[in-house]
C-alpha positions in Angstrom: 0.0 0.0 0.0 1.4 3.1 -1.1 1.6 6.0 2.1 -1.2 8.4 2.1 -1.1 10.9 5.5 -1.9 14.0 6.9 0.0 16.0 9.4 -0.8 14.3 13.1 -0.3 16.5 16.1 3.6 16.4 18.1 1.9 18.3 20.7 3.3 17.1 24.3 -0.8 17.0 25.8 -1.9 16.0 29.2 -4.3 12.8 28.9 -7.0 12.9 32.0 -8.3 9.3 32.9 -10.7 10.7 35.8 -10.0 13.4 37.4 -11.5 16.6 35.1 -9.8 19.7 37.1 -6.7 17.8 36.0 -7.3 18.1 31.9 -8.1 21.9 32.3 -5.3 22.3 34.4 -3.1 20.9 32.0 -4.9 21.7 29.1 -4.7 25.1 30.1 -0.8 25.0 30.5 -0.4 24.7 33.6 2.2 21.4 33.0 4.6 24.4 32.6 5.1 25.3 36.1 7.2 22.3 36.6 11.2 22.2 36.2 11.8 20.7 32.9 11.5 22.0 29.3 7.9 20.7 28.1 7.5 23.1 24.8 3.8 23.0 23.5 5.9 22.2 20.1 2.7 23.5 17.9 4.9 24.6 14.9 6.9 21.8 12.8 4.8 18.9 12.3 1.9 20.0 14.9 -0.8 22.3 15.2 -0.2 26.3 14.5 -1.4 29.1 15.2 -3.1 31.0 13.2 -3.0 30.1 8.7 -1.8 33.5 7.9 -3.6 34.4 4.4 -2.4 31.4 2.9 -4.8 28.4 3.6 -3.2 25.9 2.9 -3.1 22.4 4.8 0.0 20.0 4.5 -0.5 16.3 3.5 1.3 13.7 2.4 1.5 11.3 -0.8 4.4 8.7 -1.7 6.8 9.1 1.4 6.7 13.4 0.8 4.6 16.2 2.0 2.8 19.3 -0.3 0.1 21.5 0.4 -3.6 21.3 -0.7 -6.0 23.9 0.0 -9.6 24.1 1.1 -11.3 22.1 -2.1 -8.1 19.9 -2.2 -6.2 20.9 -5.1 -2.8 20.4 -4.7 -1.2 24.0 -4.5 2.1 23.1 -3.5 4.0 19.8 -5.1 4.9 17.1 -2.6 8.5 17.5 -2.2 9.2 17.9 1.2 10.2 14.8 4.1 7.9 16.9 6.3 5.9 19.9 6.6 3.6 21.5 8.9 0.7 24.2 8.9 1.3 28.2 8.0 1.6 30.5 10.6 2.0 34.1 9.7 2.2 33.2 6.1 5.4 30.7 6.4 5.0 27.0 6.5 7.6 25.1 8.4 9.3 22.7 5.8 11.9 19.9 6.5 14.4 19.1 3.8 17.1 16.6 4.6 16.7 16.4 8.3 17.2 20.5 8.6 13.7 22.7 9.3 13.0 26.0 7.2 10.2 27.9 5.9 8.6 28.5 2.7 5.8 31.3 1.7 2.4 30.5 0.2 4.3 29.8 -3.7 6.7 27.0 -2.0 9.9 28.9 -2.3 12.1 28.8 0.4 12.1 32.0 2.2 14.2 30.8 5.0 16.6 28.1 4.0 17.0 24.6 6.2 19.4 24.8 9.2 17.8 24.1 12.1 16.9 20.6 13.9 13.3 22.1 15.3 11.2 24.7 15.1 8.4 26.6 16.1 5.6 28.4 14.1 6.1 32.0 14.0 4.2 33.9 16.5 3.9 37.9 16.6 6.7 38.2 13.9 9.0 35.8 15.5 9.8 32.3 15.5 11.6 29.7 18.0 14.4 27.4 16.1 16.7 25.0 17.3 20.7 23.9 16.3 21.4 20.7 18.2 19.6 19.0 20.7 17.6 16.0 20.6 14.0 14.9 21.2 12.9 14.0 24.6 9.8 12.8 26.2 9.1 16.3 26.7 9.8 18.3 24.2 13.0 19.2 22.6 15.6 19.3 24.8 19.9 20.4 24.7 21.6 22.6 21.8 21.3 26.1 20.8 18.2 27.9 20.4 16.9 31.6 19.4 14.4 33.4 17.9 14.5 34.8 14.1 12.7 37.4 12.0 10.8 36.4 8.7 14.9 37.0 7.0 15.8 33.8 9.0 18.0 36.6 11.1 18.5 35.7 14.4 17.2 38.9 17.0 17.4 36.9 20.2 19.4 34.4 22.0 17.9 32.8 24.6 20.3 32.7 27.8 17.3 31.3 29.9 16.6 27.7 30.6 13.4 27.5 28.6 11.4 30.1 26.5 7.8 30.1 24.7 6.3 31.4 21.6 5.3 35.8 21.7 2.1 36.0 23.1 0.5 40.0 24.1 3.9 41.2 23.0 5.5 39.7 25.6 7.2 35.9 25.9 7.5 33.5 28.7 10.8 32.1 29.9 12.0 30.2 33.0 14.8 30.5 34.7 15.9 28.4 37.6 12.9 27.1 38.6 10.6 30.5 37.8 8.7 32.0 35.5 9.2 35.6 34.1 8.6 37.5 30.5 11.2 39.1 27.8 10.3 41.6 25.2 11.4 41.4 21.3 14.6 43.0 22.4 15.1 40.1 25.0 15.2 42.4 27.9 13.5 40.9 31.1 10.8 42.9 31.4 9.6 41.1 34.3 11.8 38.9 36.7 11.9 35.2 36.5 9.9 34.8 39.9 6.6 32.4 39.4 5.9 29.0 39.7 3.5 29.8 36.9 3.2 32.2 34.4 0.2 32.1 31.8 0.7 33.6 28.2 -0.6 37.6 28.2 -3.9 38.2 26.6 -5.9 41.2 26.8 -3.1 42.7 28.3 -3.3 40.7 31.9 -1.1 37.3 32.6 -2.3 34.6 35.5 0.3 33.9 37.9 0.4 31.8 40.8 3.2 31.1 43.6 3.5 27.4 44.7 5.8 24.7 44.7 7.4 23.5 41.5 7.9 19.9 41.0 10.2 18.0 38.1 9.1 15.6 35.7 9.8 12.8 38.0 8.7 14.3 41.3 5.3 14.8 39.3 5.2 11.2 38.5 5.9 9.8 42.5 3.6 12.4 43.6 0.8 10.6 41.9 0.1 14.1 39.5 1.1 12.3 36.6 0.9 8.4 35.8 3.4 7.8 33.2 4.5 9.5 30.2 3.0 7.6 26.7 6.0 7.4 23.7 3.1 6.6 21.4 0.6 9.6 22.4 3.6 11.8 23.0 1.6 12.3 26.6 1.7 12.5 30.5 -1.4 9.7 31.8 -3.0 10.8 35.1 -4.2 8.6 37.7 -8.1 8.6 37.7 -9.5 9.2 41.1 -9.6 12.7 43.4 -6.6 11.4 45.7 -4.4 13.8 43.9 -3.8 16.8 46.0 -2.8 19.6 43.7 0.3 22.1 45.1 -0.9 25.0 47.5 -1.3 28.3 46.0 -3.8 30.7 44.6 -3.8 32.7 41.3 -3.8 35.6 40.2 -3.2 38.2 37.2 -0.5 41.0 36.7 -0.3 43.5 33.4 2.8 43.7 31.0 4.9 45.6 33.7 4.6 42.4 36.3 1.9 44.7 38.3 -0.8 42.8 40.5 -3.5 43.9 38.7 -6.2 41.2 40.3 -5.3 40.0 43.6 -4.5 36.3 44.5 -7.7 34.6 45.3 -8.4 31.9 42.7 -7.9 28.3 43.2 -7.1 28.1 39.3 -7.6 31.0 36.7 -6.4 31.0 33.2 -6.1 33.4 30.4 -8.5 35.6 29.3 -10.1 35.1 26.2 -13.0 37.3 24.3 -12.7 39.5 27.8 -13.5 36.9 30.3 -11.6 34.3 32.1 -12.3 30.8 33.6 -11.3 30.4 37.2 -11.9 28.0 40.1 -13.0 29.3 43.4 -14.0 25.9 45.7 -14.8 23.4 43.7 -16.9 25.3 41.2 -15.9 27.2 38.1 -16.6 30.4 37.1 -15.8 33.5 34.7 -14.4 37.2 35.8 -13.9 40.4 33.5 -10.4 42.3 33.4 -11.4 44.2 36.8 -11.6 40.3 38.4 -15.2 40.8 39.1 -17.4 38.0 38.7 -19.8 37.9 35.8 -21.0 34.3 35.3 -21.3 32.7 38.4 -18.9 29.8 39.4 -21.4 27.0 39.6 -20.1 24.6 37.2 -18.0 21.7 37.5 -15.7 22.7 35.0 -15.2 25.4 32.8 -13.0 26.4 29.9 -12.3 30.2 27.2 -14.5 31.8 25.3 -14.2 31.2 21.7 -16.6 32.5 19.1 -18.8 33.6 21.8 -19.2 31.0 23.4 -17.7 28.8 26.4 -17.4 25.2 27.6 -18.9 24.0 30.2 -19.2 20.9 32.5 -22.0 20.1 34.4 -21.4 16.0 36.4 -19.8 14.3 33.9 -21.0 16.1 30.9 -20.2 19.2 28.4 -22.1 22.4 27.0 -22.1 25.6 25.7 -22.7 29.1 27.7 -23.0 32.4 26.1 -21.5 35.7 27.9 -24.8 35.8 30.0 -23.8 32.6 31.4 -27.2 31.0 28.9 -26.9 27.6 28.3 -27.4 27.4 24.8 -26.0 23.7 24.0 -27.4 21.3 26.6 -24.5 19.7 28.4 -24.6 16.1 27.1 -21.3 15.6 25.2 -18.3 13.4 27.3 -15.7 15.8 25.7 -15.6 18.8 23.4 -13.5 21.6 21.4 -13.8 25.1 21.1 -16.3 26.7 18.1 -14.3 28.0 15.5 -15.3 28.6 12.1 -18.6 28.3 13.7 -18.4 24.2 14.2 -17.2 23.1 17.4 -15.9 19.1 18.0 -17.9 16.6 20.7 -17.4 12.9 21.7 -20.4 11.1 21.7 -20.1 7.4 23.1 -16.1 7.8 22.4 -16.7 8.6 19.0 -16.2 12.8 17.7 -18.3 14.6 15.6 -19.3 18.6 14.9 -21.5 20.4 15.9 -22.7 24.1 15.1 -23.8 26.9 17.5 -27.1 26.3 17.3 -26.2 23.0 19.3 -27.4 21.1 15.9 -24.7 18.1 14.9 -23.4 19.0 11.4 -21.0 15.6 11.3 -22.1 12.9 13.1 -20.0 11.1 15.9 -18.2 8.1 14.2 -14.1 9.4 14.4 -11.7 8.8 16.6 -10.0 11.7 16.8 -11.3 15.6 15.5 -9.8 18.9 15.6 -10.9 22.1 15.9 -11.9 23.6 12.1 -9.4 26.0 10.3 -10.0 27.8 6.9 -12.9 25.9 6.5 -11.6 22.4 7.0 -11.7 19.9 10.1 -9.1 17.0 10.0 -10.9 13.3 11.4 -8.9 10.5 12.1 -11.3 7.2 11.3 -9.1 3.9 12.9 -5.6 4.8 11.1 -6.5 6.8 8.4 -6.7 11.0 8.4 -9.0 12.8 6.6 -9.7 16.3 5.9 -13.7 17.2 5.5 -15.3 20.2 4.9 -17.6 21.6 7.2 -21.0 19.6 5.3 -18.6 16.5 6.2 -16.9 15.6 2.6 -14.0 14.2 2.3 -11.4 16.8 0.8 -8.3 15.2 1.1 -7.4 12.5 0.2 -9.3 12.4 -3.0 -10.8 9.4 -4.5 -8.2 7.8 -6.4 -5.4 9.3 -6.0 -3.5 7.3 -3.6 -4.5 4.1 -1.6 -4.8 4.3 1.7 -2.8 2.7 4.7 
């Protein structure tokens, strides 16, 4: 059978088996607080960030990887040994074992040198020289960030860095979290246990104790680490007992802007943020007031409008006046974007839209959230792209067999 595929997620992820304060805790980034390099590594092979203008989604046919776009022509020719999505208007592009970037034509904008890379973010990208692949994330060698000439405009002296986010980037440094600027000055001091990405201006922070990879795993936080899922397993059951501390936000000059008194608050998103006070989530505004009531069991950001919630064992949808407008009856879901969100019904994902009405019926193993208008589906081995009526895009009757 000849090799037909679609770029699959490197993401280092936090699988829950129970315990559901655990998967928004990690989902939400929180993994980061602990003493060892994890890297959400979204950019080579993985997820990005935003498409840029170009559209374009990287698949695979006879051992190398092109592009296709949203009605799966093929826009640019399969000649790479991997690829992953545009971000910014480059697409990450492995030649030869060496990462660069192309632009929407194909042509190599930055030519291949580095061993990994990130997607660029806010003008700027994350690369690699040296190193190797760990369980989490790329660890060892030389790494920096470059401009869209390839030029590199900071080195990173810090023990681990993140992608820009709100103009500002997170790095760690002994143990603590702090923020650089483009010029990589420290703008804010290496002093957290966690540091969330800056949106809407405010960053959560919270003060507790840090544990490594290996002190999470005897403390019973964290099961195992899965090579095949590229994933930390949690223990199911509430025995865990989370670190001490509480959260709370500062603004891009490291000021407390909303006091500590959360049990768990992430970033904002669309002007709110999920927090935890008790056992029950909730969302505040940017002045940390309260506006939807923390009465549900979980609780994740707004996105198109609308939120995540859990209610028992099951997810919905909440407007901004804290409405239920999707009946929480889903054991998982995604986000909306392009107006479809994902949900797991009886293990199996579908889509649905925001009217709560399923668009794509449950019967994949594995969704993702839509981009450009096209979801990617994984049904037992194979991937699929579909558009949002649920046709298979990519790959095309015919034009290569399948695994």
């Amino acid at each position: 059978m000849t090799e037909n595929k679609i770029a699959s997620e490197h993401i280092p992820c936090i699988i829950t088996v129970g315990l559901d304060e655990r998967r928004e805790i990690m989902k939400l980034g929180l993994v980061l607080f602990v003493k060892f390099a994890v890297f959400f590594t979204a950019g080579a092979v993985g997820e990005a960030g935003s498409l840029g203008t170009s559209g374009y989604f990287p698949v695979s046919q006879h051992g190398k990887w092109g592009y296709i776009n949203e009605t799966g022509q093929v826009k640019i020719d399969f000649q790479f040994d991997e690829a992953g999505f545009f971000s910014e208007d480059f697409g990450a592009v492995k030649i030869k074992e060496k990462w660069g970037y192309i632009d929407a034509t194909g042509k190599l904008m930055i030519e291949p040198q580095f061993d990994f890379v990130h997607p660029f973010a806010e003008g700027l990208a994350l690369v690699w020289i040296g190193g190797r692949k760990g369980k989490t994330g790329w660890t060892g060698g030389r790494y920096y960030y470059i401009d869209g000439t390839g030029k590199a405009v900071i080195n990173v002296d810090f023990d681990l860095a993140d992608d820009f986010a709100g103009g500002l980037a997170r790095i760690w440094d002994g143990g603590r979290c702090g923020y650089t600027n483009k010029k990589g000055e420290i703008v804010i001091e290496p002093q957290y246990t966690y540091g969330g990405e800056f949106s809407d201006g405010l960053a959560a922070i919270w003060i507790g104790e840090a544990y490594t990879a290996q002190e999470l795993i005897e403390q019973g936080i964290v099961e195992y680490y899965d090579e095949y899922d590229s994933a930390f397993v949690t223990y199911d059951g509430e025995e865990v007992e989370w670190p001490v501390g509480k959260f709370g936000y500062i603004n891009t000059s490291g000021e407390i802007v909303i006091p500590h008194r959360f049990d768990f608050a992430s970033s904002f998103s669309e002007g709110m943020a999920n927090v935890r006070l008790g056992q029950k989530w909730g969302y505040i505004d940017k002045n940390g007031d309260v506006v939807i009531a923390a009465e549900y069991d979980g609780a994740l950001p707004f996105s198109s409008g609308l939120a995540q919630v859990r209610l028992g064992d099951k997810w919905g949808y909440i407007n901004k006046a804290g409405k239920m407008v999707v009946k929480a009856q889903y054991q998982s879901s995604g986000p909306f974007a392009q107006s479809l969100a994902r949900v797991q019904q009886d293990g199996k994902w579908g889509y649905i839209n925001s009217l709560g009405k399923l668009v794509i019926e449950p019967r994949f193993d594995r969704a993702e959230d839509a981009r450009a208008g096209l979801v990617r589906v994984r049904e037992g081995k194979d991937w699929y792209y579909l558009n949002t009526q649920g046709q298979v895009i990519w790959p095309r009757r015919g034009s290569v067999d399948k695994q």
